[in-house]
N, C-alpha and C positions, 0 to 999 in steps of 0.2 A: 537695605531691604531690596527684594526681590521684584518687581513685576512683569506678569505675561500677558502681553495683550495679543490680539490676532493685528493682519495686517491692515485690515482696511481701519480696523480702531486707533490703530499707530500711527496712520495717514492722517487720519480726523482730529486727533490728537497731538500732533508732533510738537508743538510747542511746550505744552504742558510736560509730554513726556523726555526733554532736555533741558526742563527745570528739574525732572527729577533726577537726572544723570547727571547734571552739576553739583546736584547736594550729597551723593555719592551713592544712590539707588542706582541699580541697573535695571533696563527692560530689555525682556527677552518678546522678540516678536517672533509670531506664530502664522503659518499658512499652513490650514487645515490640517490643526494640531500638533505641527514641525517647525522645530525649532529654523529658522532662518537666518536669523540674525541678530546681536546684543546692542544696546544702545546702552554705552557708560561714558561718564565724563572722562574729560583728556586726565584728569591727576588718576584715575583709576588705569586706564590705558597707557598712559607713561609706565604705571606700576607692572602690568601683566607684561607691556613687551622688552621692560628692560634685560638688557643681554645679563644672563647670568657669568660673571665672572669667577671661573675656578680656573684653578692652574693645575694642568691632567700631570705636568711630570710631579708635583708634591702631592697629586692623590696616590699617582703609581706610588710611587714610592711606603707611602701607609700604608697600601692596600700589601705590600710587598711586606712590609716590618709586622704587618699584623698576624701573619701567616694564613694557610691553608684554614677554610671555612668549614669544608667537605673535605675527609678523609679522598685516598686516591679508591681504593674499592669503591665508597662511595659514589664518585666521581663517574668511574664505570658501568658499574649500576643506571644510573642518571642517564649516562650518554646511549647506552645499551638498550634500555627501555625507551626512550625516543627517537633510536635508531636514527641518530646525527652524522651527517656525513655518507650515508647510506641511499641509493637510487631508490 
């Protein structure tokens, strides 16, 4: 579960609110409306900053056997209208 509390409530509160990021709720703290900062437990924070392991030469490679997604017209089109490459 979610919650948003303001800042000065998360100050007044901070014990309570790291009972709730242990049980696996997050709180998102608020200064005048804006988001500032998450408070979640360490297993929820292990989970968001572990490194994603993929290995880019076996995706080139799929991305490579799968072929062309966009025809090359296509392609042109695409780059032409976003004038890519262009001052």
């Amino acid at each position: 579960m979610m919650h948003h509390v303001g800042s000065f409530e998360a100050k007044t509160r901070l014990a309570e609110l790291l009972r709730l990021a242990e049980r696996g709720d997050e709180v998102v703290v608020l200064r005048r409306g804006q988001r500032v900062a998450v408070i979640m437990g360490a297993a929820r924070y292990d989970e968001v900053t572990k490194p994603v392991d993929v290995d880019w030469r076996q995706a080139a490679r799929e991305w490579v056997e799968d072929g062309p997604r966009v025809s090359g017209d296509d392609f042109r089109r695409i780059m032409a209208d976003a004038k890519v490459g262009r001052p």
